[in-house]
Residue frames relative to the residue before (quaternion, step in Angstrom):
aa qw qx qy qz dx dy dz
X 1.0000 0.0000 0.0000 0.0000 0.00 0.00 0.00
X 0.1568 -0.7706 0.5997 0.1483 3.77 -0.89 1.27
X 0.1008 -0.8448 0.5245 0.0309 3.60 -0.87 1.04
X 0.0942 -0.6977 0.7068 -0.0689 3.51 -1.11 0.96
X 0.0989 -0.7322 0.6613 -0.1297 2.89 -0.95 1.72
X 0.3567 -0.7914 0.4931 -0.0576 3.56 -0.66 0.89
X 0.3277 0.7173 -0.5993 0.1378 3.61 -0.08 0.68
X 0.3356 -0.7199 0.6018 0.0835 3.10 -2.11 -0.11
X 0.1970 -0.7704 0.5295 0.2953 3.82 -0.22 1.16
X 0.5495 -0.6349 0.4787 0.2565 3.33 -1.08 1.12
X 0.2714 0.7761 -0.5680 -0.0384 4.10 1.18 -0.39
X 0.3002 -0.7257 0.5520 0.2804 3.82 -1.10 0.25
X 0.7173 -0.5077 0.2546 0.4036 3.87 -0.87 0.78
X 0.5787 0.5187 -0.4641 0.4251 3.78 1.02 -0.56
X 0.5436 0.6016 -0.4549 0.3684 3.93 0.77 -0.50
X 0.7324 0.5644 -0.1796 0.3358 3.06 0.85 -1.02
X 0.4409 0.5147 -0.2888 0.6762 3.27 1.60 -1.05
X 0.7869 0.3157 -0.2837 0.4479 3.87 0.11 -0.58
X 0.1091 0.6757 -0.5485 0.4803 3.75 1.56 0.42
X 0.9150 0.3543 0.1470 0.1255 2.60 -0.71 -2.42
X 0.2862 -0.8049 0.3247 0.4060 3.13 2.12 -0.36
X 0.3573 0.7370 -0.4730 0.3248 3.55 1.15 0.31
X 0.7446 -0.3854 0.3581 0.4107 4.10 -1.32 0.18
X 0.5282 -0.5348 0.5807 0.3127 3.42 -1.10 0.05
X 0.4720 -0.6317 0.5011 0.3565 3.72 -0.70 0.89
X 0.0833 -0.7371 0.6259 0.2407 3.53 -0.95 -0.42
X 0.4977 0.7009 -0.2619 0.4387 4.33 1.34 0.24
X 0.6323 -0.4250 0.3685 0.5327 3.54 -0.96 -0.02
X 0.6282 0.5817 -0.4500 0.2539 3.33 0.45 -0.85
X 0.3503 0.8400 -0.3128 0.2718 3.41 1.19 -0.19
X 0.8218 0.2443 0.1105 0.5028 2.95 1.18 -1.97
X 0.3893 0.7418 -0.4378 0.3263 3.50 2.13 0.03
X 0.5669 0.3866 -0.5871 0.4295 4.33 0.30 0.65
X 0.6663 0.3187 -0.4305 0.5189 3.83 0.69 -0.38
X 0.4116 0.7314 -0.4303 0.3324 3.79 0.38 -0.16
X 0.7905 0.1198 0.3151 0.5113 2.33 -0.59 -2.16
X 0.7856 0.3769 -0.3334 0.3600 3.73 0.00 -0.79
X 0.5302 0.3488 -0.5055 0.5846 3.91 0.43 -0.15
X 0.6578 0.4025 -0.5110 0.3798 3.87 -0.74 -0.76
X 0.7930 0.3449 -0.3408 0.3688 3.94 0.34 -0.65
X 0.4049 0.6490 -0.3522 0.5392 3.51 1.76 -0.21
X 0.8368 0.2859 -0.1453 0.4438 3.18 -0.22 -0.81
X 0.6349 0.5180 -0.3979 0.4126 3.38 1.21 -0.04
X 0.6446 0.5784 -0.2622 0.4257 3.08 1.75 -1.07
X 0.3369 0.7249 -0.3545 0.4852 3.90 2.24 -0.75
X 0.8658 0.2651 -0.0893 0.4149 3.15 -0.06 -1.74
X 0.5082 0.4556 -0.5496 0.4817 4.18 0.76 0.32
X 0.8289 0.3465 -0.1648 0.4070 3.48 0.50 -1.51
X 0.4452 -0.8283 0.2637 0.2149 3.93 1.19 0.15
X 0.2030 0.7716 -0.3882 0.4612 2.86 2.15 1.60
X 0.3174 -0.7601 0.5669 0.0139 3.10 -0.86 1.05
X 0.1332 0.9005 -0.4101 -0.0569 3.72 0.69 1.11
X 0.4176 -0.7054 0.4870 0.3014 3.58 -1.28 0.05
X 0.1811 -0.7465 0.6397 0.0279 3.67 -0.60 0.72
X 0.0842 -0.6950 0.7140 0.0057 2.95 -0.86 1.63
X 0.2104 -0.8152 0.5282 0.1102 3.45 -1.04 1.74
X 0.4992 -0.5653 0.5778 0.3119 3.85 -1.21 0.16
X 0.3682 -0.8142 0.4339 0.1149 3.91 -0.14 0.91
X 0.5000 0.4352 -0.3804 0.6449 3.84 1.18 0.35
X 0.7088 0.5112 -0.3678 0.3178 3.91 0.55 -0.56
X 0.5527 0.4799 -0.3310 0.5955 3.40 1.79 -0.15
X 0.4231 0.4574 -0.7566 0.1983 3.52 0.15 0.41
X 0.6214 0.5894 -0.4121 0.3109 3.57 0.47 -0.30
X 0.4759 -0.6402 0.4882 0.3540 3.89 -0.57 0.73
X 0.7347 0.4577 -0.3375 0.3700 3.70 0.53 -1.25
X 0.6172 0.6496 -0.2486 0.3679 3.64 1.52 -0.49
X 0.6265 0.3416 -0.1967 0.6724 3.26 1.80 -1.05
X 0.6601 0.4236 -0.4853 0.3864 3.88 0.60 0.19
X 0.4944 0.6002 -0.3924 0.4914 3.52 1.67 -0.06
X 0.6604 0.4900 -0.2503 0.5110 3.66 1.06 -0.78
X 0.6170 0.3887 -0.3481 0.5891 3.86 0.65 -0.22
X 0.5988 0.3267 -0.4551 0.5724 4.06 0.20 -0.90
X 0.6086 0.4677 -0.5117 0.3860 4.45 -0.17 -0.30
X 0.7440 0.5401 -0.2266 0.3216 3.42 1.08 -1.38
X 0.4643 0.5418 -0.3700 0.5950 3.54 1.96 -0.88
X 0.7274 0.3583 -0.3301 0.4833 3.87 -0.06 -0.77
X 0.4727 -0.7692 0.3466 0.2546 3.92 0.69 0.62
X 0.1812 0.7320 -0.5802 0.3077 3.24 1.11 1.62
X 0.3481 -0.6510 0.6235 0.2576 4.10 -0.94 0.42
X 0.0286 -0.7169 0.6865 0.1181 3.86 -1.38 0.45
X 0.2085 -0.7320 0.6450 -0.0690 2.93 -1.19 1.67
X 0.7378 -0.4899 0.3369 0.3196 3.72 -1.08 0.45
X 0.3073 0.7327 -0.6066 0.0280 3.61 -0.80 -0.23
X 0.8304 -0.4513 0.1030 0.3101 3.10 0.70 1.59
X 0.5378 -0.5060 0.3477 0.5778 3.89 -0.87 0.17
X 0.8224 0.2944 0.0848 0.4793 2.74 -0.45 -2.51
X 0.4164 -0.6627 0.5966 0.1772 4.44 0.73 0.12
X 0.2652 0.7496 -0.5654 0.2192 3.49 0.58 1.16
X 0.3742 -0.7371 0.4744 0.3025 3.70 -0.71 1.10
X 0.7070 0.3003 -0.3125 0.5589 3.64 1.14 -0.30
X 0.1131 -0.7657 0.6251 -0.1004 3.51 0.35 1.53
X 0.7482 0.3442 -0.2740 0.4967 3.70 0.11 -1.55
X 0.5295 0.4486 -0.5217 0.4962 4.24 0.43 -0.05
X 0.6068 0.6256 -0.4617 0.1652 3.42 -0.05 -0.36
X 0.4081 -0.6002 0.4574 0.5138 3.28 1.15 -1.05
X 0.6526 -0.5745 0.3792 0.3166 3.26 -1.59 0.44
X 0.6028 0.5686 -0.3176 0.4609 3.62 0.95 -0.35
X 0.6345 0.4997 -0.2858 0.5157 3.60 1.45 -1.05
X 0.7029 0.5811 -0.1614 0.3770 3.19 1.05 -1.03
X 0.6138 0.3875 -0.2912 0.6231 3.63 1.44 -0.36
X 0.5078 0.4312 -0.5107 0.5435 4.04 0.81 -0.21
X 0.7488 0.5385 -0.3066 0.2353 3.45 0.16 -1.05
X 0.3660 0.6805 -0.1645 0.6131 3.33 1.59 -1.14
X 0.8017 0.3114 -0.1597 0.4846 3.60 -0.66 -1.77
X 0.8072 0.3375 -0.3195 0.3639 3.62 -0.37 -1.26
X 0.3284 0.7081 -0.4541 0.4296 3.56 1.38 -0.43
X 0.8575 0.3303 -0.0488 0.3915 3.05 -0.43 -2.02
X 0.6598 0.3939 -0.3693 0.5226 4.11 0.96 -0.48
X 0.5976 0.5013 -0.5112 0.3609 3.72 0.91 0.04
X 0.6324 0.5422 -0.2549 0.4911 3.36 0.98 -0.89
X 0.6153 0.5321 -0.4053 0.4171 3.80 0.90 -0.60
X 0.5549 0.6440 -0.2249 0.4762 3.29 1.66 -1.29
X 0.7506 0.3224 -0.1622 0.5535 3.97 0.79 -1.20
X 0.6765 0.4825 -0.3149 0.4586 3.64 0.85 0.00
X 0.2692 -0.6431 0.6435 0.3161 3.11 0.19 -2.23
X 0.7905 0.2574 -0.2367 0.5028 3.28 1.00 -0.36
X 0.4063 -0.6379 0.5818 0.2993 3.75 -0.65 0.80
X 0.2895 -0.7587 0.5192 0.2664 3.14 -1.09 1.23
X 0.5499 -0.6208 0.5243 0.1932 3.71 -1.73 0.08
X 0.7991 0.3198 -0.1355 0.4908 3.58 1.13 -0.47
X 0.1966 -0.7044 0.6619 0.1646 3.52 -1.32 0.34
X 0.0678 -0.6621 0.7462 0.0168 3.22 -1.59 0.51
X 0.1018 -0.8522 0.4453 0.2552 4.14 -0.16 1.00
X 0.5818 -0.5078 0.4094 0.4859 3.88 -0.77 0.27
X 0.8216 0.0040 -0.2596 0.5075 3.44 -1.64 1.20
X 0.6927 -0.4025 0.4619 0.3804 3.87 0.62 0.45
X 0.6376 0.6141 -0.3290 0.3289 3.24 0.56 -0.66
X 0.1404 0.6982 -0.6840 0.1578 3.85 -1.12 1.23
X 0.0032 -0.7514 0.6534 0.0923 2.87 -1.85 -0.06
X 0.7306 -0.5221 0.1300 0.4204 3.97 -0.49 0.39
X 0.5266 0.6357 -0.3681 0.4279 3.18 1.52 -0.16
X 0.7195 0.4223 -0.2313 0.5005 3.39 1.05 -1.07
X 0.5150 0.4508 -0.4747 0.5534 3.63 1.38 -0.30
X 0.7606 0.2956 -0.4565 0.3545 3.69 -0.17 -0.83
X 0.5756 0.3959 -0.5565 0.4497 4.47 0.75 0.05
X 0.5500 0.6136 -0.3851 0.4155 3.90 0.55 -0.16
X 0.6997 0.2992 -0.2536 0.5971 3.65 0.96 -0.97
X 0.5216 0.6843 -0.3570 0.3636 3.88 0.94 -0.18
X 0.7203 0.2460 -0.0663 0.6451 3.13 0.92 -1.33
X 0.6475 -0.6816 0.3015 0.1589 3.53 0.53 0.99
X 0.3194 0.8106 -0.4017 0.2822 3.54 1.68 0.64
X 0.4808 -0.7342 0.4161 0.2380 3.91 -0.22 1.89
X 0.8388 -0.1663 0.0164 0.5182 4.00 0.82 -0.19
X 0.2476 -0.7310 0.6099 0.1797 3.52 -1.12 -0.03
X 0.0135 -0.7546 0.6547 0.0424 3.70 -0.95 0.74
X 0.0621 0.7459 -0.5929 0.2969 3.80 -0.11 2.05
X 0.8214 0.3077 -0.3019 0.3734 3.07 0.10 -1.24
X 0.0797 -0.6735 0.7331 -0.0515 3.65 -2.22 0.65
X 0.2831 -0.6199 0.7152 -0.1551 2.92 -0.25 1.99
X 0.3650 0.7383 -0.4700 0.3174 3.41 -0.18 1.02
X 0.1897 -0.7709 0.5583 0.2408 4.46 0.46 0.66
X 0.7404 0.3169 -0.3447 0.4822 3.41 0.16 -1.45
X 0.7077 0.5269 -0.3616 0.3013 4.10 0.15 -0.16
X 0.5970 0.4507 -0.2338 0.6211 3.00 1.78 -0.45
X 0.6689 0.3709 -0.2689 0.5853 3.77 0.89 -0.39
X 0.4455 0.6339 -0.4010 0.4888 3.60 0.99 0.02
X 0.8180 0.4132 -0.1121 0.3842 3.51 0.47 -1.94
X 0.5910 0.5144 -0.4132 0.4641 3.45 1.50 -1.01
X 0.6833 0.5311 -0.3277 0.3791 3.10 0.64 -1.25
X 0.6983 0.5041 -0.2724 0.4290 3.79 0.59 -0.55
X 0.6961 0.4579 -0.2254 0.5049 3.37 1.37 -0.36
X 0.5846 0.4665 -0.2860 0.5991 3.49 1.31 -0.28
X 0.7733 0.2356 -0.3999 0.4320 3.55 0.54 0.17
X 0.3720 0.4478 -0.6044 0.5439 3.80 1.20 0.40
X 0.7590 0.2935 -0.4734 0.3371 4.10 -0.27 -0.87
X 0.6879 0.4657 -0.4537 0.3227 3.81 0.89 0.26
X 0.3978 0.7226 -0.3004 0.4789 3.11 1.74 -0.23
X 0.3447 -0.5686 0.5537 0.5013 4.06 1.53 -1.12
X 0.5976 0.6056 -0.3530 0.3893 4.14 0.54 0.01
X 0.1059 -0.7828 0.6126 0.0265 3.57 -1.00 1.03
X 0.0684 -0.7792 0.6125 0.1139 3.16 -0.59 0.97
X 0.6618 -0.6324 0.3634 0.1732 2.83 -1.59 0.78
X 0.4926 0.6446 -0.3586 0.4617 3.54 1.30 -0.45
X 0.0685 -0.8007 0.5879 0.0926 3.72 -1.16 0.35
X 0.7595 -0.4462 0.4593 0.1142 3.47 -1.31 0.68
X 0.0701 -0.8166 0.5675 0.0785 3.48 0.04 1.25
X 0.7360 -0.2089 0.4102 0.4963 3.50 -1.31 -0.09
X 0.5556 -0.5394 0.6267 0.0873 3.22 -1.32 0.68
X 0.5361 0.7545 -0.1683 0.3391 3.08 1.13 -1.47
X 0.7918 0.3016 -0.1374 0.5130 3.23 0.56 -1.58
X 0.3172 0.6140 -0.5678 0.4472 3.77 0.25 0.95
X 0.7853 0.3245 -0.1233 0.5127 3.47 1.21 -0.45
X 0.1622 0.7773 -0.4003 0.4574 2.78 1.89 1.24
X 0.4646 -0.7059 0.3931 0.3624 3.79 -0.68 0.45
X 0.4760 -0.6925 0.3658 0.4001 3.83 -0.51 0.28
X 0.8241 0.3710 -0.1561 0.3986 3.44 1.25 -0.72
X 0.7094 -0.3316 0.1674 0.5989 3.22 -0.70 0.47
X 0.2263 0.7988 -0.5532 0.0690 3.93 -1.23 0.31
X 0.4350 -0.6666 0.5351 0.2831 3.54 -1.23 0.86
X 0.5016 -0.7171 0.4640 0.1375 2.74 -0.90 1.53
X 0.1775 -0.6491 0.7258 0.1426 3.84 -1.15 1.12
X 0.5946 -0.2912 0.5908 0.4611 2.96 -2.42 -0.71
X 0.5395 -0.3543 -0.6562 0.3910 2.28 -1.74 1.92
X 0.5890 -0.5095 0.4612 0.4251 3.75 -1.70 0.09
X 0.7610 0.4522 -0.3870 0.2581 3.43 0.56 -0.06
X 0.6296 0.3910 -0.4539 0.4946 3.29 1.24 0.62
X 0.5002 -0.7488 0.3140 0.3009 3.70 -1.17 0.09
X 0.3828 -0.7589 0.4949 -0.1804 2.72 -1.86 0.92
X 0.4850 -0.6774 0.4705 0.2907 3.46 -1.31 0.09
X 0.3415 0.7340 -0.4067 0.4232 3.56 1.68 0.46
X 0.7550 -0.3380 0.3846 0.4096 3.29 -1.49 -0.40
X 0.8720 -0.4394 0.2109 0.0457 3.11 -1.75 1.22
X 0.2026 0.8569 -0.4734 0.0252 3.79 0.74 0.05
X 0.1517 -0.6842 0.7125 -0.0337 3.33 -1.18 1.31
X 0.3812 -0.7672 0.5147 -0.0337 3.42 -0.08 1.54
X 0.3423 -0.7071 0.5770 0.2235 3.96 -0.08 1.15
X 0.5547 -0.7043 0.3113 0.3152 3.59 -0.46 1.49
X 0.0313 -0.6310 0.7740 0.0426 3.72 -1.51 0.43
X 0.6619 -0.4555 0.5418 0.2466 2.99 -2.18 0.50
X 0.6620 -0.4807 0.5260 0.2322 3.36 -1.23 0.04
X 0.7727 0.3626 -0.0092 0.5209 3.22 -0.92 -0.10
X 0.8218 0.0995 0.1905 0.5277 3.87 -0.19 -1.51
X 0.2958 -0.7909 0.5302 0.0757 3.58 0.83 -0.05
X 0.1189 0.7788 -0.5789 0.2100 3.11 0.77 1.05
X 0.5638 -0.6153 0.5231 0.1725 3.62 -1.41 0.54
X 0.0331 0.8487 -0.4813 0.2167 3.01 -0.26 1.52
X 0.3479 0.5348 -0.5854 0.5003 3.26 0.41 1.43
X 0.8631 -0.3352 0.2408 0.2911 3.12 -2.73 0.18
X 0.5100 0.6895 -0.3768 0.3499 4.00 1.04 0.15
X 0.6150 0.6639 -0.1041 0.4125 2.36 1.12 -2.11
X 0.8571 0.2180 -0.0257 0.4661 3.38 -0.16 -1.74
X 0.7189 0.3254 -0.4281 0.4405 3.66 0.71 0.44
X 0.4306 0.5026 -0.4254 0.6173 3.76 1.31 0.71
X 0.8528 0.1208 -0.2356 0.4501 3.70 0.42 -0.63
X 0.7882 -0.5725 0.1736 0.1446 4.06 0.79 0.22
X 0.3221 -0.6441 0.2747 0.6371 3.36 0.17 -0.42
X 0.3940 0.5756 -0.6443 0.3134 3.90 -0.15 -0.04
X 0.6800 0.5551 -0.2930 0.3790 3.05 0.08 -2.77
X 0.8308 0.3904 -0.3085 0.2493 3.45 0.30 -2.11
X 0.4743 0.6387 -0.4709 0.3813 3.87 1.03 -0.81
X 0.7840 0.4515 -0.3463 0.2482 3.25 0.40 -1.83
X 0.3385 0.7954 -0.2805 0.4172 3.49 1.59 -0.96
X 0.8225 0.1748 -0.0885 0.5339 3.57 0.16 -1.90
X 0.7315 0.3811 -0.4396 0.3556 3.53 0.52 0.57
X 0.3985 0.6094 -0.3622 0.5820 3.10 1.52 0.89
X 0.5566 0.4617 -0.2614 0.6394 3.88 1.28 -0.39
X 0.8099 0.4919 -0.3092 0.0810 3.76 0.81 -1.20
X 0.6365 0.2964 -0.3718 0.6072 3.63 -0.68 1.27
X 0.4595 0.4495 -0.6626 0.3843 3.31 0.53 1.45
X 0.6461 -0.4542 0.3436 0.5081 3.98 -1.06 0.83
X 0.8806 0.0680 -0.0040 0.4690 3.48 0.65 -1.28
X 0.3682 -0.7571 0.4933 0.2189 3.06 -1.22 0.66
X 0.1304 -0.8418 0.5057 0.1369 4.13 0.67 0.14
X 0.0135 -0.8794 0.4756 -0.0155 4.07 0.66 0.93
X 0.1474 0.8401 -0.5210 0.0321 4.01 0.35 0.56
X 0.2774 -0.7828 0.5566 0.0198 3.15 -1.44 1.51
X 0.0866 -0.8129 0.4928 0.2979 3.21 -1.08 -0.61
X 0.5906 -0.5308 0.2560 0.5513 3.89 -0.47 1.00
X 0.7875 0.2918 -0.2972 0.4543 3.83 0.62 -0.56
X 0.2001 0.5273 -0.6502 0.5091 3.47 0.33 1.46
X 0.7780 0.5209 -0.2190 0.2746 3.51 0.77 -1.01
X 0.6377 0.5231 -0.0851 0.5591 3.12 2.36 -1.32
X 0.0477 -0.8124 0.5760 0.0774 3.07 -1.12 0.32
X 0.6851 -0.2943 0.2232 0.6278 4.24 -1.09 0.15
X 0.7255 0.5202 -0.3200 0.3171 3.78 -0.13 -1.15
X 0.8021 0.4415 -0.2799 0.2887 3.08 1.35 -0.17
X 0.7071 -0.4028 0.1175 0.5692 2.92 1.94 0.76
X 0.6779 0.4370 -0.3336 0.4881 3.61 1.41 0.12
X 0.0094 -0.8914 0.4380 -0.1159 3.48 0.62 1.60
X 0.6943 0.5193 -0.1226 0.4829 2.80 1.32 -1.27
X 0.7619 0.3552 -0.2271 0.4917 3.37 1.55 -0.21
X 0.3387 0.7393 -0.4112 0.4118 3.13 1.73 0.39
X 0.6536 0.5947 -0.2133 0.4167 3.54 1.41 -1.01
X 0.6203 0.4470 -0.2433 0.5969 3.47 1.49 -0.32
X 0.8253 0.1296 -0.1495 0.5289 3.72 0.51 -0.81
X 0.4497 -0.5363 0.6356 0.3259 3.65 -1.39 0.60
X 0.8414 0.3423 -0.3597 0.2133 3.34 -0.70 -0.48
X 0.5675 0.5010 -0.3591 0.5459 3.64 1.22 0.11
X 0.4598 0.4641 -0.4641 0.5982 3.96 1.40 0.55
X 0.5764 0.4772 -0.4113 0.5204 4.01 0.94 0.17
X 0.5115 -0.6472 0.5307 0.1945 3.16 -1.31 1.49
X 0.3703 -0.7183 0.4871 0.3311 3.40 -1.24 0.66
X 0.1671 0.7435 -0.4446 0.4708 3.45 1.14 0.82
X 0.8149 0.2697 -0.1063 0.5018 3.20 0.21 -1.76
X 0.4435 0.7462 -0.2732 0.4145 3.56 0.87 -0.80
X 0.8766 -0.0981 -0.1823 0.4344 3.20 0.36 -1.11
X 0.4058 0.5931 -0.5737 0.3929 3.50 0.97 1.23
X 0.4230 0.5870 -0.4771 0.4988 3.52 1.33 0.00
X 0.8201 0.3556 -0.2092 0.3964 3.65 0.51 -1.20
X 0.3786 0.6891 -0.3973 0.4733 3.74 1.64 -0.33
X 0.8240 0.3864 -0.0733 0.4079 3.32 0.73 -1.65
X 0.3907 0.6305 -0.3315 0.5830 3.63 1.78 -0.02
X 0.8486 0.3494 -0.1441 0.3702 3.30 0.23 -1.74
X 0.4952 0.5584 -0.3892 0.5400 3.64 1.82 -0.56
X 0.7457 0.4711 -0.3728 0.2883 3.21 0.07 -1.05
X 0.3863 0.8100 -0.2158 0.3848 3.56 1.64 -0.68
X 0.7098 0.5803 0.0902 0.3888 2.49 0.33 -2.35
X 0.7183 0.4557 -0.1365 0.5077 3.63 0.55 -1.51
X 0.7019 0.3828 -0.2593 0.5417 3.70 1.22 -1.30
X 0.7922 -0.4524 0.2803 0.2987 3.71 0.71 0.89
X 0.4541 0.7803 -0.3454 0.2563 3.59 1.32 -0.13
X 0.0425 -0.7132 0.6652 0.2168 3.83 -1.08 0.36
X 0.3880 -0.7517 0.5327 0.0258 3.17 -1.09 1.42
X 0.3744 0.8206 -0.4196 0.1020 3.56 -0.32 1.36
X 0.7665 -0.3322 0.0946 0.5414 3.84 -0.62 0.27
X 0.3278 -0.6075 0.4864 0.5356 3.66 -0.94 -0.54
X 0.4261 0.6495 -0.5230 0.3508 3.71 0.67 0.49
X 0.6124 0.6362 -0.1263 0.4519 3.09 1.46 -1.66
X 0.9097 0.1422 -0.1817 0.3453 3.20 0.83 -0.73
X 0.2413 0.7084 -0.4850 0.4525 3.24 2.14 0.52
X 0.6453 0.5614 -0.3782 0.3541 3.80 1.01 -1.44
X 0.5553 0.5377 -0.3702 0.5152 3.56 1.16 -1.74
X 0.6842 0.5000 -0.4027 0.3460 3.80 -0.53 -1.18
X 0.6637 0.5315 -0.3025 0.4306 3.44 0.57 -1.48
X 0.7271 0.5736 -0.1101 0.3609 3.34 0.48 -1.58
X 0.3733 -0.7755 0.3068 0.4064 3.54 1.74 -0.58
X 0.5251 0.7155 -0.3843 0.2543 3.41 1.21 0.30
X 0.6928 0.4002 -0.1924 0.5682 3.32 1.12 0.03
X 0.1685 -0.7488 0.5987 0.2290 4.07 -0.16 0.80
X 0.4518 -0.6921 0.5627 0.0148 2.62 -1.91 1.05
């Protein structure tokens, strides 16, 4: 059985402004992934019969309209998985005490806006390290989708962050280990360091190419199209899993009120038009090569269960 599981971090637009080391919006645009981006997710789920996972940020539900946006995903058979309280990119600096509040209060906000206690983690900027794997396997969490064994994504970010700090800008994102580039591509129990394997907890690897490890996920293929994005998923095809990761603003674009950040990031100057014919043509190409498309709960169970090789 070939699986392709689909999900989407739920980040909200101030991260981004904190990307870029720029102010803190202070406008609607603030709240335009619970807005606007889940309604076009889940619309795009329910045309193309993808079951996605949304991994939410647990302070964004103090808001009712945010946790009634997360149940209407859950009627349309979308899974919510964790992605921390407060989305700090230097999660694993915190310490181990900060790091288990962060983790927990995550996952009990979302039980709180849902009802259901979620099962998965996904850490902000990708970024982990064995401490946070060994509070993850503590509190009994069924998988974790962090790591990105990716060069050009890592040489992408350094490089993008060294010219904001020459620019007089700090972004907030940080710099994983090198290390983990030498992370497996496919699903894999995690050992000590996490990037080699083990008899630990679950890793769904965010998806690379073969061969070059190219970066395959919701940047990627809505910056380069549908050609670029097919050619992408047929580089991935005949792997057991596919691991597809979005982000609510794959979904947004300038017209929707992020002008002022359009100047900082290329890919929010792409129409959501094009955007999601980039992902139409991702998820077709999928689709056509024989795929069943299902949560990452869904397919932590398969994996466990031995249907799916690792």
């Amino acid at each position: 059985m070939r699986l392709c599981t689909v999900s989407a971090d739920l980040d909200e637009i101030p991260n981004y402004y904190a990307i870029h080391g720029l102010g803190p919006p202070t406008g609607p645009e603030c709240t335009l992934v619970y807005d606007v981006a889940i309604d076009r997710l889940v619309a795009l789920g329910s045309e193309l019969g993808v079951p996605m996972t949304l991994f939410a940020v647990g302070r964004d539900l103090a808001r009712e309209g945010a946790s009634a946006k997360l149940r209407s995903a859950m009627a349309a058979g979308f899974e919510i998985a964790n992605h921390s309280l407060d989305h700090r990119y230097d999660l694993v600096r915190l310490g181990r005490d900060a790091i288990r509040s962060q983790v927990v209060e995550g996952a009990s906000a979302i039980e709180r806006a849902t009802g259901v206690a979620p099962v998965g983690f996904r850490a902000p900027g990708y970024t982990v390290n064995d401490e946070l794997v060994s509070i993850l396997e503590e509190l009994g969490v069924t998988y974790d989708s962090s790591v990105f064994p990716c060069p050009a994504y890592f040489a992408a970010k350094a490089a993008a962050m060294g010219l904001m700090a020459l620019r007089g800008r700090t972004s907030a994102s940080i710099l994983d280990t090198p290390r983990v580039l030498m992370a497996p591509r496919r699903p894999y129990r995690m050992g000590r360091p996490y990037w080699r394997r083990g008899k630990g907890l679950l890793e769904f690897p965010i998806q690379v190419t073969r061969r070059l490890r190219l970066p395959v996920f919701g940047t990627t293929l809505t910056l380069a199209g549908p050609l670029v994005a097919r050619r992408l998923i047929r580089a991935c095809l005949g792997e057991p899993v596919v691991n597809l990761e979005l982000h609510g603003i794959d979904v947004l674009d300038a017209s929707d009120g992020l002008q002022a950040l359009a100047a900082h990031q290329f890919d929010v100057r792409v129409k959501v038009a094009r955007k999601l014919e980039a992902l139409r043509a991702a998820i077709g190409e999928l689709s056509r090569a024989g795929y069943v498309f299902v949560t990452l709960r869904a397919a932590a169970d398969l994996v466990e269960r031995g249907r799916v090789d690792q």
